[in-house]
C-alpha positions as CSV (number, residue, x, y, z in Angstrom):
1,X,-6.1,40.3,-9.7
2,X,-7.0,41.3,-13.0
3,X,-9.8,41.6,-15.2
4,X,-10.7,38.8,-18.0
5,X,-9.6,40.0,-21.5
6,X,-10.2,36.4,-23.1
7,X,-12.9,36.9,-26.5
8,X,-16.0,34.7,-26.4
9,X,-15.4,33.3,-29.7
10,X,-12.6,31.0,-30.7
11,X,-12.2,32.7,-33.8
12,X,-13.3,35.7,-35.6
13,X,-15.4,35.8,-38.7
14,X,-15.9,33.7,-41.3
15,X,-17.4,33.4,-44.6
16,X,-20.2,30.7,-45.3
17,X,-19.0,30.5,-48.8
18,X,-19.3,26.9,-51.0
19,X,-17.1,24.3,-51.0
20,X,-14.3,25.0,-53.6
21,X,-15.5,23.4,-56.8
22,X,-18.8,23.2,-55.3
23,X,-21.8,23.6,-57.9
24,X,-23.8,26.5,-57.4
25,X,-27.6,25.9,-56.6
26,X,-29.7,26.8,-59.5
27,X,-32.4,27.1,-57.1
28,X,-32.6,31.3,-56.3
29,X,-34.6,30.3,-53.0
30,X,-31.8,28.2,-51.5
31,X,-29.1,30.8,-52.5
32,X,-31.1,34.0,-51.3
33,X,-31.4,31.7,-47.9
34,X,-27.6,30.7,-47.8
35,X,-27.0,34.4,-48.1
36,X,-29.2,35.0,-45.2
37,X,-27.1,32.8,-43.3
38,X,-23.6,34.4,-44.2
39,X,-25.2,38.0,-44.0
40,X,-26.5,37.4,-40.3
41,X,-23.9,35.6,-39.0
42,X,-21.2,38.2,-40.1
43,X,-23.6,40.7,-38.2
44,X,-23.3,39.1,-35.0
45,X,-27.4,38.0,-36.0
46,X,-26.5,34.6,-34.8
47,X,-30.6,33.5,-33.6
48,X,-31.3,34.8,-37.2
49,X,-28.8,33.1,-38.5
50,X,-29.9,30.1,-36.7
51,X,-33.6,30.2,-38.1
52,X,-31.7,31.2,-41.4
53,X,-29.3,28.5,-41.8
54,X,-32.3,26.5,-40.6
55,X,-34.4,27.1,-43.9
56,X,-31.6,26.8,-46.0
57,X,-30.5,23.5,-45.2
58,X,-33.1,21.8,-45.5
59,X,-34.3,23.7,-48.5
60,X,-30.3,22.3,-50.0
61,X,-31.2,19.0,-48.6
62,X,-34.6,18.7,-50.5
63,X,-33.1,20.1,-53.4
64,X,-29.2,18.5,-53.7
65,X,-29.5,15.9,-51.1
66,X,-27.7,15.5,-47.5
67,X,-24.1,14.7,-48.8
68,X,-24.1,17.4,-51.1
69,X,-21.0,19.3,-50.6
70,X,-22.9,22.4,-51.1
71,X,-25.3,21.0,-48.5
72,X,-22.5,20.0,-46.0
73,X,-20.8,23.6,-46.8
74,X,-24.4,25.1,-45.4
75,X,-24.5,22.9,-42.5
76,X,-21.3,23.6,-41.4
77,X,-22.6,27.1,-41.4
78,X,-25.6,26.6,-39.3
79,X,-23.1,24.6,-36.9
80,X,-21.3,27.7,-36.1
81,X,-24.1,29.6,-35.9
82,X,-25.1,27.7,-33.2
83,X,-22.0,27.4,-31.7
84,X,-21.7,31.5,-31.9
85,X,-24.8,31.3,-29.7
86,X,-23.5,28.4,-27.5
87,X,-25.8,26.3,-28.1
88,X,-23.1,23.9,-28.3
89,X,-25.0,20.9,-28.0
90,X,-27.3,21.3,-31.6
91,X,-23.7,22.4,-33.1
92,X,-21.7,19.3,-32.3
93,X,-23.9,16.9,-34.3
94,X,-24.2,19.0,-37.1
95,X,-20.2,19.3,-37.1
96,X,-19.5,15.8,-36.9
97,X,-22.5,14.5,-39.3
98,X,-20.9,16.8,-42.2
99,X,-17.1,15.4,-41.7
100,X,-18.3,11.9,-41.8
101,X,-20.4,12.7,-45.0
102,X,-16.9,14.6,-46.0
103,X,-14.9,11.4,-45.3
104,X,-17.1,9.0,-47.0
105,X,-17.7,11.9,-50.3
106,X,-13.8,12.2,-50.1
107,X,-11.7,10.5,-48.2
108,X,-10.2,11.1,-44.9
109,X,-6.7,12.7,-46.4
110,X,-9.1,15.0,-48.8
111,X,-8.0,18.9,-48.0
112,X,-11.4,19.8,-48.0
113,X,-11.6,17.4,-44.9
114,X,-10.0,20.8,-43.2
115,X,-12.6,22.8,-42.8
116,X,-14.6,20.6,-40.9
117,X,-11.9,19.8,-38.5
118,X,-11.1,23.1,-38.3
119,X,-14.8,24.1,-37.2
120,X,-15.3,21.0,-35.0
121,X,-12.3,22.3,-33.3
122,X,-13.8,25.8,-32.3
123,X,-16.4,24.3,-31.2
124,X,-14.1,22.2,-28.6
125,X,-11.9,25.6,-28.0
126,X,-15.5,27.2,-27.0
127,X,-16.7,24.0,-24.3
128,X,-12.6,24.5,-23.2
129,X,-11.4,21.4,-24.2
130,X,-8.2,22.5,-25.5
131,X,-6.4,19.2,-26.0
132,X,-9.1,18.5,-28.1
133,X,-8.9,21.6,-30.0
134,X,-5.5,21.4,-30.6
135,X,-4.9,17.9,-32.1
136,X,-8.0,18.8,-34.8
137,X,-6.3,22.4,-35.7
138,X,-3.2,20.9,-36.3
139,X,-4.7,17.9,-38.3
140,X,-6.4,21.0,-40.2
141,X,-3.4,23.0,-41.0
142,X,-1.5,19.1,-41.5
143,X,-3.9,18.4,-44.3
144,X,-3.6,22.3,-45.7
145,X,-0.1,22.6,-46.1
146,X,-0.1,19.6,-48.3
147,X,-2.4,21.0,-50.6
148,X,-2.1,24.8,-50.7
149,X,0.3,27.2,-51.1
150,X,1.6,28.7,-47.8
151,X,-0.3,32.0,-47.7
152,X,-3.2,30.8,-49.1
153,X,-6.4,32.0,-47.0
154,X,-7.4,28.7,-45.8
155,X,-3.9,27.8,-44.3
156,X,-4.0,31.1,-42.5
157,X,-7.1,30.5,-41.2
158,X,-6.2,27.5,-39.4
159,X,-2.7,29.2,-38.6
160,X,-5.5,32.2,-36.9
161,X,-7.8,29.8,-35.3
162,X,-4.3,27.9,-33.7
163,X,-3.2,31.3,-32.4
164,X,-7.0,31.8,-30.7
165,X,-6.3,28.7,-29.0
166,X,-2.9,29.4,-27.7
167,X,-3.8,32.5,-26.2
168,X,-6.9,31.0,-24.5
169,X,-3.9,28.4,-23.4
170,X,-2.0,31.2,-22.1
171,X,0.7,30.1,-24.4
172,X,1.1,34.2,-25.6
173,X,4.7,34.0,-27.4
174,X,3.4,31.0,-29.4
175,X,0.5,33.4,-30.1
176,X,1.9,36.3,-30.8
177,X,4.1,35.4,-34.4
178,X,1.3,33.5,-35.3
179,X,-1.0,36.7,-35.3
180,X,1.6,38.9,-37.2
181,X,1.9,36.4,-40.5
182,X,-1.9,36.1,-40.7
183,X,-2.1,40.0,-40.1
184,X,0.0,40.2,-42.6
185,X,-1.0,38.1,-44.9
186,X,-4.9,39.0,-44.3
187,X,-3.6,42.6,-45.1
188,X,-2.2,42.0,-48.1
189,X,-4.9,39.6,-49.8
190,X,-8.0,41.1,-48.6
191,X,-7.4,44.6,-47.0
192,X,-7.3,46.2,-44.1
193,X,-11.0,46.6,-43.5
194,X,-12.0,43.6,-44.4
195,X,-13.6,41.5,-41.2
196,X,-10.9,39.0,-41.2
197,X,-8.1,41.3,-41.2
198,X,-9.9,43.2,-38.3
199,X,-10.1,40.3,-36.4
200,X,-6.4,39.2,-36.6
201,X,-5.6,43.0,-35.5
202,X,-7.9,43.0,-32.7
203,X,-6.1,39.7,-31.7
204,X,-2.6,41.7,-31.8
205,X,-4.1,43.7,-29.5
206,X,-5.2,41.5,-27.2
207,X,-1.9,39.7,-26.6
208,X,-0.5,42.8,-26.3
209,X,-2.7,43.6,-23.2
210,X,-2.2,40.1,-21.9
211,X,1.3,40.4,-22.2
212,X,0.9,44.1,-20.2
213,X,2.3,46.1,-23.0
214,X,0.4,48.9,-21.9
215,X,1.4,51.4,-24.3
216,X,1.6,49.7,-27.2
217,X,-1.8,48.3,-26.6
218,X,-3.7,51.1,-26.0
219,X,-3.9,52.7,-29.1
220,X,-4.0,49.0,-31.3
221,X,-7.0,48.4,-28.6
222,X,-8.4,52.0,-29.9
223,X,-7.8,51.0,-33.7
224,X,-9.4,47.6,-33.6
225,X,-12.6,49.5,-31.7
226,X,-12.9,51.9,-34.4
227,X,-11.9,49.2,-37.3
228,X,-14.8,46.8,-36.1
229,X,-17.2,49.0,-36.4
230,X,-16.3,50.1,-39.8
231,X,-16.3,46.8,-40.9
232,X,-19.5,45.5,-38.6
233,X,-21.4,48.1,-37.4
234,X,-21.2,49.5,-34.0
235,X,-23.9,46.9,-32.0
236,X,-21.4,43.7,-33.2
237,X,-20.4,41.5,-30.5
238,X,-16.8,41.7,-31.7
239,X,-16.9,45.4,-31.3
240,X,-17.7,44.3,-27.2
241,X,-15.1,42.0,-27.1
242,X,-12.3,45.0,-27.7
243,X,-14.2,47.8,-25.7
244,X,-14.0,44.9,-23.1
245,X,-10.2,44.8,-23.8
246,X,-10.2,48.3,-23.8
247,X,-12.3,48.2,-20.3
248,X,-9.4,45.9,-19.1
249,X,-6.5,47.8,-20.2
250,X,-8.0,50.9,-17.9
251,X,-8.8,48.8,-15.1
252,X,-5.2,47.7,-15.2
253,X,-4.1,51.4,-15.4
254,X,-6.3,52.4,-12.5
255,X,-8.5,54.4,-14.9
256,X,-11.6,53.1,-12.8
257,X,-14.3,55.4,-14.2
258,X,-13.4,54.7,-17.6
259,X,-13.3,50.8,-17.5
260,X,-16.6,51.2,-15.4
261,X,-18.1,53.6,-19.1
262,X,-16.4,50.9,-21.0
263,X,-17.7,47.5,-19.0
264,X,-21.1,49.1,-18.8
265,X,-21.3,50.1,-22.7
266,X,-20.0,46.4,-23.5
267,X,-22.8,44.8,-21.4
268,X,-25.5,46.7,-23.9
269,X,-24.0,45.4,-26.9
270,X,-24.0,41.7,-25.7
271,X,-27.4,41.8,-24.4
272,X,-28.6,43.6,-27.1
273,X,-26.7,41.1,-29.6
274,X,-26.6,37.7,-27.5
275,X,-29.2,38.2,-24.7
276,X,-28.5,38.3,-21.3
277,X,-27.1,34.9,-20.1
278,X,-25.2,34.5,-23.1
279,X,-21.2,33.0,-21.7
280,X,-20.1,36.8,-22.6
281,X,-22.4,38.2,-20.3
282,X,-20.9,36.0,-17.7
283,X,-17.2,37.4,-18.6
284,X,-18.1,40.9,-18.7
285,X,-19.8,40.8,-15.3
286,X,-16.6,39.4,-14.1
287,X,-15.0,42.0,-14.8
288,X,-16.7,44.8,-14.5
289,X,-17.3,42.8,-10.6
290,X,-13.6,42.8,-10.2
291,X,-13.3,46.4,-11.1
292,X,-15.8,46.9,-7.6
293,X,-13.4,45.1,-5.8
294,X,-10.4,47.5,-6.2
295,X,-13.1,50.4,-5.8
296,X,-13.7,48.9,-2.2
297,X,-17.5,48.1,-3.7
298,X,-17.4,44.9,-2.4
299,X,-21.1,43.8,-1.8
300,X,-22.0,44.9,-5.3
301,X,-18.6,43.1,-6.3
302,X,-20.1,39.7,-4.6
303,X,-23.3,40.1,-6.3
304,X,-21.6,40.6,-9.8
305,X,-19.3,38.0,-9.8
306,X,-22.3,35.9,-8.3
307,X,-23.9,36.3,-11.0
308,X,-21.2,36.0,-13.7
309,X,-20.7,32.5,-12.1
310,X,-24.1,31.4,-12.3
311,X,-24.8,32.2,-15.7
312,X,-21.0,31.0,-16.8
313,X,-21.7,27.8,-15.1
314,X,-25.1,27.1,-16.7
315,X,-24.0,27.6,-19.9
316,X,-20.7,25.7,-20.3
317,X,-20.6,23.6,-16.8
318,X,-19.1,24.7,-13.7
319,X,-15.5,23.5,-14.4
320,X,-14.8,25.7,-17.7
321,X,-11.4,26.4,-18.2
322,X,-12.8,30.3,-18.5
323,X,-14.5,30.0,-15.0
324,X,-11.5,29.5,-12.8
325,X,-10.8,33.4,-13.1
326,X,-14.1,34.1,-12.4
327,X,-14.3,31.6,-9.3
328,X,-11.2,33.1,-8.1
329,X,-12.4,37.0,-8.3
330,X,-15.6,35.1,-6.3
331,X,-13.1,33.7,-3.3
332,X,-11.6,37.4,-3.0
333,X,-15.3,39.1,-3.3
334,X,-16.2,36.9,0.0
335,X,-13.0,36.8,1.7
336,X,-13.2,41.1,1.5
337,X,-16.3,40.9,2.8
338,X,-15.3,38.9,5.7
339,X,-15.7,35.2,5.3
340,X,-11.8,34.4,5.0
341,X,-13.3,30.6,5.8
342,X,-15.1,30.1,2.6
343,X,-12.7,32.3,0.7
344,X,-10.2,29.9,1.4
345,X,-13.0,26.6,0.3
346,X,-13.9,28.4,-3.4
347,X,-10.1,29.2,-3.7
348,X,-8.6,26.1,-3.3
349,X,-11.7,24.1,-5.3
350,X,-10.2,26.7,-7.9
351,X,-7.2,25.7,-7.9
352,X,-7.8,21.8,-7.9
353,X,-10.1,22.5,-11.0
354,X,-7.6,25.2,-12.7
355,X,-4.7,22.6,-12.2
356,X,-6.9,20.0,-13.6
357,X,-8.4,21.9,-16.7
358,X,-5.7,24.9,-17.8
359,X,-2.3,22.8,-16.8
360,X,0.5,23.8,-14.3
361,X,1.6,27.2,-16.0
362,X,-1.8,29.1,-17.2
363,X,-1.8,32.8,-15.9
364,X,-5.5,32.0,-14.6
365,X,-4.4,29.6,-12.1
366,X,-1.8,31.8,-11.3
367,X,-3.7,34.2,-9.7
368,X,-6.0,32.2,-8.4
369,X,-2.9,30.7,-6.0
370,X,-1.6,33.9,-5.4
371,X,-5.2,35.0,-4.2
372,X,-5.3,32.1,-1.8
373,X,-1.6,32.9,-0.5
374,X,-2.8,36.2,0.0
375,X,-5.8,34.9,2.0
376,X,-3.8,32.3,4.1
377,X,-1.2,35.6,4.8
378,X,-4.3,37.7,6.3
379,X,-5.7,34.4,8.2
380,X,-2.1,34.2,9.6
381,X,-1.2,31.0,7.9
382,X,2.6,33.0,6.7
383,X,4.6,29.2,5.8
384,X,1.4,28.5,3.5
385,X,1.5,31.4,2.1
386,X,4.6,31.5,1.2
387,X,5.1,28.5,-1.2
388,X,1.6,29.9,-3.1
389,X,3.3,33.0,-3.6
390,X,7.0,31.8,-4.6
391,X,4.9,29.3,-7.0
392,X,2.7,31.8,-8.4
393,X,5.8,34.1,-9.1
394,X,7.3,31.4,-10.9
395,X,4.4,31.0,-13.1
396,X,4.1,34.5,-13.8
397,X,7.3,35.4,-14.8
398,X,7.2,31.9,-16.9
399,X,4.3,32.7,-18.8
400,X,4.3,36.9,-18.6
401,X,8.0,37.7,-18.6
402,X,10.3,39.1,-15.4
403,X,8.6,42.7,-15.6
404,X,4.7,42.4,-16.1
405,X,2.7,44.7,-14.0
406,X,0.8,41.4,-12.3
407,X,4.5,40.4,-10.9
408,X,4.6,43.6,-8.7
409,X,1.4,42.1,-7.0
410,X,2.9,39.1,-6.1
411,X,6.7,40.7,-5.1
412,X,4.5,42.7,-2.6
413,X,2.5,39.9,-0.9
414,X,5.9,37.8,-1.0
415,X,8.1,40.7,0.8
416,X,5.5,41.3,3.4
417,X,6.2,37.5,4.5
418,X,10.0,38.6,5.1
419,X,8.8,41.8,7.5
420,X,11.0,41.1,11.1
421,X,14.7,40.9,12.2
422,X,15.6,38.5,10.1
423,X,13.6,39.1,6.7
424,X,14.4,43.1,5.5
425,X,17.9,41.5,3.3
426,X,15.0,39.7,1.3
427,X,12.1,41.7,1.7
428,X,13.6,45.6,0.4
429,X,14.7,43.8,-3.2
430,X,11.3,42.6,-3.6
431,X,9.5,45.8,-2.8
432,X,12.4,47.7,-5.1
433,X,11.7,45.0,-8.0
434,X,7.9,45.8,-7.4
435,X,8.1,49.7,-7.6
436,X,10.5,49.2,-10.8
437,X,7.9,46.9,-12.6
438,X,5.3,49.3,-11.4
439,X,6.8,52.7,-12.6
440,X,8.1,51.0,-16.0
441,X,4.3,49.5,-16.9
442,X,1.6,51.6,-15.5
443,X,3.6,54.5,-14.3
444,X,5.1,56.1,-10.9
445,X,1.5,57.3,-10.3
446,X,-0.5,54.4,-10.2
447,X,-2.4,53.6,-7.1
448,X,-0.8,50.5,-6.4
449,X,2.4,52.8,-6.0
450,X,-0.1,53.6,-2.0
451,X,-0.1,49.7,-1.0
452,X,3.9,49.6,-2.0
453,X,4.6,52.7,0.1
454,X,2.6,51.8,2.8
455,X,4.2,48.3,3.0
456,X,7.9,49.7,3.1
457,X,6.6,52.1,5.3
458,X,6.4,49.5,7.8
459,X,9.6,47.6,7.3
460,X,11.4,50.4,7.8
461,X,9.6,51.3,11.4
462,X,10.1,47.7,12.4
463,X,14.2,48.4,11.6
464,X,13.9,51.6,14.0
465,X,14.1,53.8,11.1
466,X,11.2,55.4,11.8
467,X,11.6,59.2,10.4
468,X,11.6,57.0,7.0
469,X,9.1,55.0,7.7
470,X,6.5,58.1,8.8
471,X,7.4,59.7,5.4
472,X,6.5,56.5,3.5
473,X,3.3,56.3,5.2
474,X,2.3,59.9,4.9
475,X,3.0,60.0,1.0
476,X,1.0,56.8,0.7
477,X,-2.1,58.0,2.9
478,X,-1.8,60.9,0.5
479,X,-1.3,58.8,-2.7
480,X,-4.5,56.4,-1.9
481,X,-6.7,59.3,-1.3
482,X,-5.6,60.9,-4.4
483,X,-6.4,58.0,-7.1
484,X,-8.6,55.9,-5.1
485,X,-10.5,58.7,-2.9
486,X,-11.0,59.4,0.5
487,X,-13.3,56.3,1.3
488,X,-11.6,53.8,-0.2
489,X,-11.1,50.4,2.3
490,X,-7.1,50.6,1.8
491,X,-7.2,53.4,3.9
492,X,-7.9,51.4,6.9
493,X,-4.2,49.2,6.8
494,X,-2.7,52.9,6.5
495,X,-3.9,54.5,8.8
496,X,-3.3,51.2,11.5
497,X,0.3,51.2,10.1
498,X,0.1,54.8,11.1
499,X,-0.4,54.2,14.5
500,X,1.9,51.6,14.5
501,X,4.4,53.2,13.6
502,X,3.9,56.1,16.8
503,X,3.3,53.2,19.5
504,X,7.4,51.8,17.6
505,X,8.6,55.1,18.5
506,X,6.5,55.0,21.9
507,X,4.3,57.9,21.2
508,X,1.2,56.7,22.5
509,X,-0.9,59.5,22.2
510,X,-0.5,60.1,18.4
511,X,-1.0,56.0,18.6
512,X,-4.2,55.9,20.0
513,X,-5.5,58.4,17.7
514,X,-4.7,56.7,14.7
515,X,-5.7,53.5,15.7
516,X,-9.0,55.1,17.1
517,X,-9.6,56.8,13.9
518,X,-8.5,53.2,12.2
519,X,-11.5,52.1,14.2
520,X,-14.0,54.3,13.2
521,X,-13.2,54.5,9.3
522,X,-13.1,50.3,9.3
523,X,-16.2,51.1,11.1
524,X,-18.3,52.5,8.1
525,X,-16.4,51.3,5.1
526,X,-16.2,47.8,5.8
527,X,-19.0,47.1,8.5
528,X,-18.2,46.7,12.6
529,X,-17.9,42.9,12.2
530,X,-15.3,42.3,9.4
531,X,-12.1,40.6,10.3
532,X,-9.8,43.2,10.0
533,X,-11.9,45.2,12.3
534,X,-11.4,42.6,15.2
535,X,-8.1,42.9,14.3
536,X,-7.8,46.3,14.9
537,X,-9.7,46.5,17.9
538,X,-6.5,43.9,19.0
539,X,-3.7,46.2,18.7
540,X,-6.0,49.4,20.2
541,X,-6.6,46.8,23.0
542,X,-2.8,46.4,23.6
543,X,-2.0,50.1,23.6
544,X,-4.6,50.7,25.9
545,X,-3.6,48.0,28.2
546,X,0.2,49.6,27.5
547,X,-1.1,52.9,28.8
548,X,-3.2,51.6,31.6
549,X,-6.5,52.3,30.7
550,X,-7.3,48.6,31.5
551,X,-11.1,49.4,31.8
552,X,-11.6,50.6,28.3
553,X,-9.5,47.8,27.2
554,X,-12.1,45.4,28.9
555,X,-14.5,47.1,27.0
556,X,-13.0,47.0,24.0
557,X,-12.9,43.2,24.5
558,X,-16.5,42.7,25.0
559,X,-17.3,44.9,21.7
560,X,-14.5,42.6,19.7
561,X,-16.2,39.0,21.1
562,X,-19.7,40.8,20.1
563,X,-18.3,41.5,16.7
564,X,-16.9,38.2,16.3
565,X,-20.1,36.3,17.0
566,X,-22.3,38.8,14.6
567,X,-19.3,37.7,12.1
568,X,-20.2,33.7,12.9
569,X,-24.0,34.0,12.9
570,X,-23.5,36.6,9.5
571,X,-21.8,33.6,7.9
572,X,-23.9,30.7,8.9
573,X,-26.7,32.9,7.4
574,X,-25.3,33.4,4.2
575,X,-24.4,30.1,4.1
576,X,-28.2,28.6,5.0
577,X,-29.3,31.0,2.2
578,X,-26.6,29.7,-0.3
579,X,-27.6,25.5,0.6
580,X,-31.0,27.2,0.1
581,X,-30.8,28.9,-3.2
C-alpha cells in the first residue's frame, strides 16, 4: 500500500488573459473586475474568484455582448474557477456555451478554438473521465501545432495539461519527457519563478516519487515546496499538493512522524484555502489514514479513510477513478481490524470499478488486487491469492519498472505462497529480489527490511535450518521494535513465528512462552477478538495438546469460540450501524 500522491488539479496555473487580438475593454470597471478574477484565482482564492468572475461577466456581457471574445475569454475564466472549486456542474455549461460561441465567431479549425478544448478537457480530467480528456487535449495541441511555433506558450500548455493527464493515467514514461520540454521551455520564456514554471517542476517531482526515485525526488519535492511559495504565498493549495508529495515520499521511507507533520500541515492549508469537504480534503485524509495503518492505528485509520470516502464520493460520485485507492486503503482499514468478510466485499467492488474506470494496467488497481490477494492469503484462500499477486506483479513492473520499492511488497506476499517442501526453489529468489529492491530504494534499514526477515525466518525453520532461521527472527523482532516501536501489531506474526520456530526444533517450553506472550500482546494491540488472535490461540491449543496439558487446551477452546462469536456479533453491529447511517 501506498499513500496518494495524485494533485487535485488537472493542471497548474493559468493566466485569465484576453483572447489574442482581443480588444481591450475601455470600460475600467470591467477590467479592474477581470483582474480580480486572474489575481484570486492565481491565489488559490477560487470562491473569490467565483463571485469575481461573477461580476465581471456579466459586467463584459452588458458592455460587449455574450460572444464577445473578450467576454468568452472571461467566462472561460469563471469556468475554471469553478471547476478549481469542483463545482463542476456550473463549470461544464459555461465551458461548452463559450466553444460553441467560439465555433460559430470562428470556425471550428480556428486555433483559438484551443483553449476552450483545452479547458473543457480539465474539467473532464478533474470528474476522471480520461478518454474524454484525452481526445479534446489532443484536438487542442492538433489545432496548435498548425498555427504556432513549436515552443510557443500555448502549445506547451496543452503539451503540460497532456502530461497531467498521463500521469493521472498512470502512463509515467509518457509523462515524464513531456514535463522536461515544457520545464524547459517554461524556464527559458518566463523564468524560473514564474507560477507556470513552478508548476511544471513540481510535476517533475511528482513523477519522480511515483516512479520511486527516492533520492532524486526528495530534494526536487523540497525545491518545488519552497518555489511555490515564492511564487504563491505559503497558504496556496498548490503549495499542499507538494507538502502532500513530500508527506508521501516519507511515508514511503518509513519516516512516519514526519509524513504525519507534513499530512497534518497540508490539511490546514486546504481547509483554510478550499474548506473542508473540498475532493483534496478527501485525498489528504487518505493518506494521512493509510499512514495509521502502518503505525498499527487502525481504528483511527478506519475512521480517516471513512471519511475521505465519504466526502470523495459526494463530491465526484462514488466510482472516481481517484477513489479506487482510497476504497482500497478502506478494505485493508477493516480487514486489520478484523472483518476479513467485508474486506474482501469493498476489495473486490474495487477492483470491478478500478478495472472499469482506470483500464487493466493503472498502479491504482494494482494495489488494490494485491490487497485482496493479500486478504484471501490470511483467509486461507493460497490458489486465489496467488493469480492476484502474480497479476499485480505483472502490472507493477509494467507500469513502475522491475525495481520499484512497491514490487518488494508484492515479491513478499508472492514467496510466502511457495513456504513448504516443495516451494523454497521459488520462494528464496523472491525474498532475495525483495531485500535487493528494498536496500537499493529505501535503504537496508527500512522497516519493511522486519516483515522480510521475519518471513525468511520461517522458511528456513520449515527446511530444518533452524539456527538460521532463529537468527532471522531475532534481528527482525529487533528491527521492528527499532523503526516501528515496541507496540506496533507486526510484532504479534514475530513473536508466533518465534514460537514456531522452538515447537520445529521440539523445544516446547521456549514454545509455549512465545506463543503465550503472542497471546497476550495480540491481546492489547489488536483487541481479544481479532482474527489473528483466534488464530493464535490454534497453534497454542496444539502445543498444549502436544504436551498434555489437555485441560488448559479445552479451555483455551472455549475462550477461542467466545472470541469468535464477540467477532460475529461485533460485525453484524457495525454492519446494522453502516445500513443505518
Amino acid at each position: 500500500m501506498t499513500a496518494k500522491k495524485t494533485g487535485w488539479l488537472a493542471a497548474g496555473l493559468l493566466c485569465l488573459a484576453l483572447w489574442p487580438g482581443a480588444a481591450l475593454s475601455q470600460s475600467p470597471a470591467l477590467e479592474a473586475t477581470r483582474q480580480q478574477l486572474d489575481t484570486f484565482y492565481r491565489q488559490g482564492r477560487y470562491e473569490s474568484a467565483i463571485a469575481a468572475g461573477q461580476r465581471a461577466h456579466a459586467r463584459a456581457v452588458a458592455e460587449l455582448g455574450a460572444e464577445h471574445r473578450e467576454t468568452l475569454a472571461i467566462q472561460l475564466g469563471l469556468a475554471e474557477a469553478y471547476r478549481a472549486q469542483a463545482r463542476f456542474a456550473e463549470a461544464e455549461p459555461l465551458y461548452k456555451g463559450a466553444l460553441a460561441a467560439l465555433e460559430r465567431t470562428l470556425g471550428r479549425t480556428h486555433p483559438e478554438l484551443a483553449r476552450g478544448f483545452n479547458r473543457l478537457a480539465r474539467l473532464h480530467h478533474d470528474r476522471g473521465e480520461y478518454a474524454k480528456a484525452e481526445r479534446l487535449h489532443r484536438i487542442s495541441l492538433a489545432l496548435r501545432k498548425q498555427a504556432l511555433a513549436p515552443e510557443h506558450l500555448d502549445l506547451t500548455e496543452s503539451r503540460h495539461d497532456l502530461a497531467v493527464l498521463y500521469t493521472s493515467q498512470g502512463r509515467y514514461a509518457k509523462a515524464e519527457p513531456l514535463f522536461r520540454r515544457v520545464l524547459a521551455t517554461r524556464a527559458e520564456t518566463l523564468g524560473l519563478k514564474h507560477p507556470d514554471t513552478v508548476a511544471s517542476f513540481g510535476y517533475l517531482a511528482k513523477i519522480a516519487l511515483h516512479l520511486g526515485r527516492y533520492k532524486e525526488a526528495e530534494p526536487l519535492l523540497k525545491r518545488a515546496i519552497a518555489l511555490r511559495k515564492a511564487a504563491l504565498g505559503p497558504e496556496h493549495p498548490d503549495v499542499a499538493e507538494s507538502i502532500n508529495d513530500l508527506a508521501s515520499l516519507y511515508w514511503d521511507l518509513g519516516r512516519f512522524a514526519d509524513s504525519e507533520r507534513l499530512y497534518e500541515h497540508a490539511r490546514t492549508i486546504l481547509n483554510r484555502a478550499l474548506g473542508p469537504t473540498h475532493p483534496s480534503i478527501a485525498f489528504n485524509l487518505s493518506g494521512l489514514g493509510v499512514l495509521y495503518l502502518f503505525q498499527g492505528r487502525y481504528g483511527e485509520a478506519e475512521s480517516l479513510l471513512q471519511q475521505a470516502a465519504a466526502i470523495g464520493e459526494k463530491a465526484l460520485g462514488p466510482e472516481h477513478p481517484r477513489l479506487v485507492r482510497v476504497h482500497g486503503y478502506q478494505a485493508a482499514a477493516v480487514a486489520m481490524l478484523g472483518d476479513y468478510d467485508e474486506g474482501v466485499e469493498i476489495y473486490q467492488r474495487t477492483i470491478m470499478t478500478g478495472d472499469r474506470v482506470l483500464g487493466p494496467d493503472h498502479p491504482d488497481l494494482a494495489e488494490a488486487i494485491d490487497g485482496l490477494g493479500w486478504l484471501y492469503q490470511t483467509q486461507g484462500k493460497y490458489a486465489k491469492a496467488k493469480v492476484l499477486h502474480q497479476r499485480a506483479l505483472e502490472m507493477r513492473e509494467k507500469t513502475l519498472g522491475p525495481n520499484h520499492y512497491y514490487l518488494a511488497w508484492t515479491l513478499n506476499n508472492l514467496a510466502l505462497l511457495y513456504h513448504g517442501n516443495t516451494g523454497a526453489t521459488v520462494a528464496q529468489p523472491l525474498y532475495k529480489r525483495a531485500i535487493e529492491i528494498m536496500r537499493a530504494t529505501v535503504g537496508p534499514e527500512h522497516w519493511i527490511k522486519a516483515m522480510l526477515l521475519n518471513n525468511l525466518a520461517l522458511l528456513y525453520g520449515e527446511h530444518g535450518k533452524y539456527a538460521k532461521g532463529e537468527e532471522l527472527i531475532d534481528r527482525a523482532l529487533a528491527h521492528a521494535k527499532k523503526t516501528l516501536g515496541p507496540k506496533h501489531p507486526v510484532l504479534v506474526p514475530i513473536l508466533v513465528n518465534l514460537g514456531t520456530m522452538n515447537l520445529l526444533q521440539e523445544n516446547n517450553e521456549l514454545a509455549h512462552r512465545y506463543y503465550k506472550r503472542a497471546l497476550t500482546f495480540g491481546q492489547e494491540v489488536l483487541g481479544p477478538a481479532h482474527p489473528q488472535m483466534v488464530r493464535i490461540l490454534e497453534y497454542y491449543v496444539t502445543l498444549l495438546r502436544m504436551t498434555g496439558r489437555r485441560e488448559e487446551a479445552n479451555r483455551e477452546i472455549a475462550k477461542a469460540r467466545k472470541l469468535v462469536a464477540q467477532a460475529k456479533a461485533a460485525r453484524k453491529q457495525r454492519a446494522t450501524q453502516g445500513s443505518v447511517n
